[in-house]
N, C-alpha and C positions, 0 to 999 in steps of 0.2 A: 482433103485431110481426113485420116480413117478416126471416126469419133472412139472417143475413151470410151471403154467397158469396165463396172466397178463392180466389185463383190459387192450383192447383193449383205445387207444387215438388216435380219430378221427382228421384228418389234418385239418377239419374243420366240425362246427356242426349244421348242420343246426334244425335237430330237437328238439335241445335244443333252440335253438332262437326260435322256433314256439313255443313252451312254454310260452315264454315270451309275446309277444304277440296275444294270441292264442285269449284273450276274447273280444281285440279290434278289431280284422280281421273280424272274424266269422259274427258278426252284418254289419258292410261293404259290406261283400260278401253277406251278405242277402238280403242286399236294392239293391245292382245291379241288382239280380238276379230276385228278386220282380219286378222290373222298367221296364224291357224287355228291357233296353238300354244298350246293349252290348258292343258298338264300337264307343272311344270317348266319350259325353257325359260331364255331370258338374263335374263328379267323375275325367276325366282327366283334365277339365281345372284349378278344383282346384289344384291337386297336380301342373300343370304346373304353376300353381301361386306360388306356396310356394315353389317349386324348383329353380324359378329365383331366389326368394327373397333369397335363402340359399345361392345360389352363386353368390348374387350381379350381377346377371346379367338384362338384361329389358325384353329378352325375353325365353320363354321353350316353345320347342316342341316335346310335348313324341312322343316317334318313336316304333316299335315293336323289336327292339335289337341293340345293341349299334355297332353292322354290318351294320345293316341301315343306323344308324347315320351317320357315316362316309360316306356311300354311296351317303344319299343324300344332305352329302354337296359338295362334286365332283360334284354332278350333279347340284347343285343351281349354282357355281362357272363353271357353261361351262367345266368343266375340262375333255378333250378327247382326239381323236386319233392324234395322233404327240407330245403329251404333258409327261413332265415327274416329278413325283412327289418323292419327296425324303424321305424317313423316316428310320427305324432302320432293323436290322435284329431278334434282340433278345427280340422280340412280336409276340404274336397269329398270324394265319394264315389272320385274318379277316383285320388288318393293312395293308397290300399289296392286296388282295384280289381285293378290292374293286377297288384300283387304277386298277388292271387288268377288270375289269366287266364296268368298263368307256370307256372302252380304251386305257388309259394312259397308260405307262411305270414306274413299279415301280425302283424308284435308292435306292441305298443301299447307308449306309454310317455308318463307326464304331462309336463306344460309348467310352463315356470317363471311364478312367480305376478304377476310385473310382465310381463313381455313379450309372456306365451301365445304364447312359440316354443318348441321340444324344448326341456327342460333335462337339459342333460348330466348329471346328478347320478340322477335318474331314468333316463336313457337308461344309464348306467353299471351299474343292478341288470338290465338285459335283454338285455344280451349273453352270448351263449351261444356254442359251437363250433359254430354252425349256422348264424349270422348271419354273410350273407353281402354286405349292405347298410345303407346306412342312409339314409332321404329327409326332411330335414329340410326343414319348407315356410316358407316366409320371409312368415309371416301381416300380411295388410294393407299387403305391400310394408317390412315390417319386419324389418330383416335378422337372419338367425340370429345365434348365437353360436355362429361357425365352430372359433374356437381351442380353443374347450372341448368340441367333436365331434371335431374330427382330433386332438385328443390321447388319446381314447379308441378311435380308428379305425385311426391311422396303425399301429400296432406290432402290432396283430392282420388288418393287409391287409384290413380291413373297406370296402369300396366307401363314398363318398359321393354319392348323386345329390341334388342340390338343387332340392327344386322351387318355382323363383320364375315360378309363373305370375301371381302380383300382383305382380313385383318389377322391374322391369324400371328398371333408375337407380338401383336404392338402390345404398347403400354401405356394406363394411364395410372399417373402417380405412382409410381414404380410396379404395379401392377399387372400381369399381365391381363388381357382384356378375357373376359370369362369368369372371370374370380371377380366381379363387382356384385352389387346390389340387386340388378336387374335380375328380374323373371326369369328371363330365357336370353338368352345369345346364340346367335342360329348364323352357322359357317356354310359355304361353298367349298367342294371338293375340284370342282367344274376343271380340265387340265390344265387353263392357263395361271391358275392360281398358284399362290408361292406354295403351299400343300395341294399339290393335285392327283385326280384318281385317270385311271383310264379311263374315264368315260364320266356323265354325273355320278357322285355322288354328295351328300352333305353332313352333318352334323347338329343335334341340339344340346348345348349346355346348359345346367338349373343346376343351383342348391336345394330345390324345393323338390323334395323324396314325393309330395303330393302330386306334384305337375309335372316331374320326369316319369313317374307312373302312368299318367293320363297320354304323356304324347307316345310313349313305348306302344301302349295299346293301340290309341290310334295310327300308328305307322302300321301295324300290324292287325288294319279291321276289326278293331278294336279286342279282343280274342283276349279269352281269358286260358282256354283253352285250345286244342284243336279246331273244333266244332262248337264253342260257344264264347258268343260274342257277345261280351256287354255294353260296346258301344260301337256308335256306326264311325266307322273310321276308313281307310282308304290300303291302297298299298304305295307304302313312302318308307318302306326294309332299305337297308344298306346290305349290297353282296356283299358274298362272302369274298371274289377275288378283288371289289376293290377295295374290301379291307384288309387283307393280305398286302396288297399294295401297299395303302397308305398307312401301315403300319410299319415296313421297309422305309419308306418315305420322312414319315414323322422324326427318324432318328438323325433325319439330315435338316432338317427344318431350321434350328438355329443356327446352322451355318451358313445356310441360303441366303435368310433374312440378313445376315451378319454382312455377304458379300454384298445384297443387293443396296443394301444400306450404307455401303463405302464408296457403290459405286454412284450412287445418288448424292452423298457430299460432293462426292468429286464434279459431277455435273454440273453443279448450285455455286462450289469453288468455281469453278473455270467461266463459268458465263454469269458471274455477278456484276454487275452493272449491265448487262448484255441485255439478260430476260427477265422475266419476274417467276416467281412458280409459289406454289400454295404454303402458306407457315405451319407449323407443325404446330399442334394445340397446346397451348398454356401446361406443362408437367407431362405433355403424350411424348411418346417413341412412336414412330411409324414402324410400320412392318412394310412400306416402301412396297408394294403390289405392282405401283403403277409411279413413274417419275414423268411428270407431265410440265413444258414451259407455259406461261401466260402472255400471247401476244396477238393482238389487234390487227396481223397481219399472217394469222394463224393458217388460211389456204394456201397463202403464196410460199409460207417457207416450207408448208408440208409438200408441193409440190419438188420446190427447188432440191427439197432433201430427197428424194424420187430419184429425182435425175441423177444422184449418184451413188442411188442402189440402197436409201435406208430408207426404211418403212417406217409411218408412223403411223400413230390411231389416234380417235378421239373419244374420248369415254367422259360426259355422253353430249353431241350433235344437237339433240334434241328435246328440251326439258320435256318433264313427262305432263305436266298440264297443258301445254299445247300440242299435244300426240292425240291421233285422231280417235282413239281407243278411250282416249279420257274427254272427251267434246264434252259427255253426257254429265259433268260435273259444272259444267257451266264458266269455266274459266277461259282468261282470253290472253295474249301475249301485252306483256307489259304489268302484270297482276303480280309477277317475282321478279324484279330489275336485275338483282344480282346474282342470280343463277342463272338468266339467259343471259348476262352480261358476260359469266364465266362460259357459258356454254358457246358461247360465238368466241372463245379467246384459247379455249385449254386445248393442247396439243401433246399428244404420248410419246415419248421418246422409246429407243431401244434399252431394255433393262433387263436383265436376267444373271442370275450368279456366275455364271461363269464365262461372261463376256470377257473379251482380249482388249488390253488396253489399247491397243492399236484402233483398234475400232470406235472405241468411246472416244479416243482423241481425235478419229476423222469426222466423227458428228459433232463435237465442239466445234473443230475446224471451220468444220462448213457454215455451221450456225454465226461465228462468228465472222465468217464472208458477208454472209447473208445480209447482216446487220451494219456493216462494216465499211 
């Protein structure tokens, strides 16, 4: 019997989105390239306009990956050696990363068991008079639970950097995210993001004219001028063609999120009783990055979904306190139960705006053989 061949269904599609925008890019990319202005330039200050204004923030400064971001707001914020900054386990490498590349001491602290965003309850037993930050990461475009951080932040001058590198549109309390309280909010352009650039690049949002000052400079070697530099800073500039890009880009942004977000109902509709997947926070909007199920039998359906051509991911495999990069902190498995609990369970389905229902239906489909 000749075995069944299935169309392959990509986790996510980027070259179908080039499609979509293919004929607004192309002219963009010609005028950079025509201009000889490479680095920086009108191409990025515009989008940096039109990206405050999207996140009701006063200030944007593109950075070249949303690793940077976070880096140089540690470094705008003095944040170094004896200091220690708290955030999650169950985020990319680049969350802790950067606290280690400062100086700092990165603290762990578990997540809440619906949302796997920081819970404050947990975050509240690991402040110390050394904690000088806190980078709560708004998982799957899933917004924090801001009010229950800055109540435990505000009265000890504890820094908030928020990192919404999946988050871009969500909302909390009708808000979009960027237009809160916090210090800095630092985005990923990275491609497979619901705003992505050709290649890195990132974003920093502040109301604070003082610390959008400090992180401008330091993206730019600290440079006050050409040739004189008042602080030591690095190069963390946003090109100029992927701000050309994701200034085409931005103007599709809520449409994206709009599809991605119906198609993520419909997923949660159709396999309720089936699967479990993550609650959206108490008054949040997701901006839906990533529509991921929760199941204790998480390798065997990813594999059985394989065999007929869908791909899934895991984001993330590996909590970052037991990853061999962070040994030196001293922690050991079993130290965050329900973040390695989520980490052995969560599974990435296919998500992207402009999926065909056909397809989302044969991944229900199958998911509910699976089960079934």
């Amino acid at each position: 019997m000749k075995k069944q061949i299935f169309k392959k269904i990509s986790l996510m599609d980027l070259p179908g989105q080039y499609k979509e925008v293919e004929k607004e890019v192309l002219p963009v990319v010609k005028r950079v390239l025509k201009s000889g202005r490479y680095v920086m330039g009108p191409e990025v200050a515009e989008f940096e306009k039109n990206f405050a204004k999207f996140c009701h923030a006063k200030y944007c400064i593109g950075t070249s990956s949303g690793t940077e971001s976070l880096l140089l707001t540690l470094m705008a914020l003095n944040i170094g050696l004896g200091d220690e900054v708290i955030t999650v386990p169950n985020t990319f490498t680049a969350t802790a990363e950067v606290i280690v590349l400062v100086g700092a001491t990165p603290v762990f602290c578990d997540i809440d068991p619906k949302t796997k965003n920081m819970d404050p309850k947990s975050l509240k037993t690991k402040i110390t008079k050394r904690t000088k930050a806190v980078i709560p990461v708004h998982l799957h475009g899933n917004p924090v639970d801001l009010d229950g951080i800055y109540k435990l932040t505000k009265s000890k001058k504890i820094a908030v950097i928020e990192d919404a590198a999946q988050a871009h549109g969500a909302r909390y309390k009708g808000k979009v995210i960027g237009s809160h309280s916090s210090e800095f909010v630092c985005f990923s352009f990275h491609p497979v993001k619901n705003l992505g650039a050709f290649g890195d690049a990132g974003a920093v949002v502040t109301k604070n004219p003082k610390l959008a000052e400090v992180v401008r400079k330091l993206s730019n070697h600290g440079r006050e001028d050409h040739y004189f530099h008042s602080l030591v800073g690095t190069t963390g500039r946003l090109d100029a063609i992927q701000g050309a890009i994701l200034d085409v880009k931005l103007k599709r942004l809520n449409k994206w999120i709009k599809a991605k977000s119906r198609w993520a109902g419909y997923y949660k509709k159709k396999l309720s009783g089936i699967c479990r997947f993550i609650e959206t926070t108490k008054s949040g909007e997701s901006a839906h990055h990533v529509v991921a199920v929760l199941t204790s039998r998480r390798d065997e359906l990813s594999v059985y979904l394989k065999s007929f051509g869908i791909e899934t991911g895991v984001h993330y495999p590996t909590p970052l306190h037991i990853q061999p990069a962070y040994k030196f902190l001293g922690y050991k498995e079993g130290d965050f139960p329900i973040a390695e609990k989520y980490a052995k369970e969560t599974l990435s389905l296919p998500l992207y705006a402009h999926m065909k229902q056909k397809d989302i239906d044969l991944i229900i489909e199958k998911i509910r053989d699976f089960y079934l």
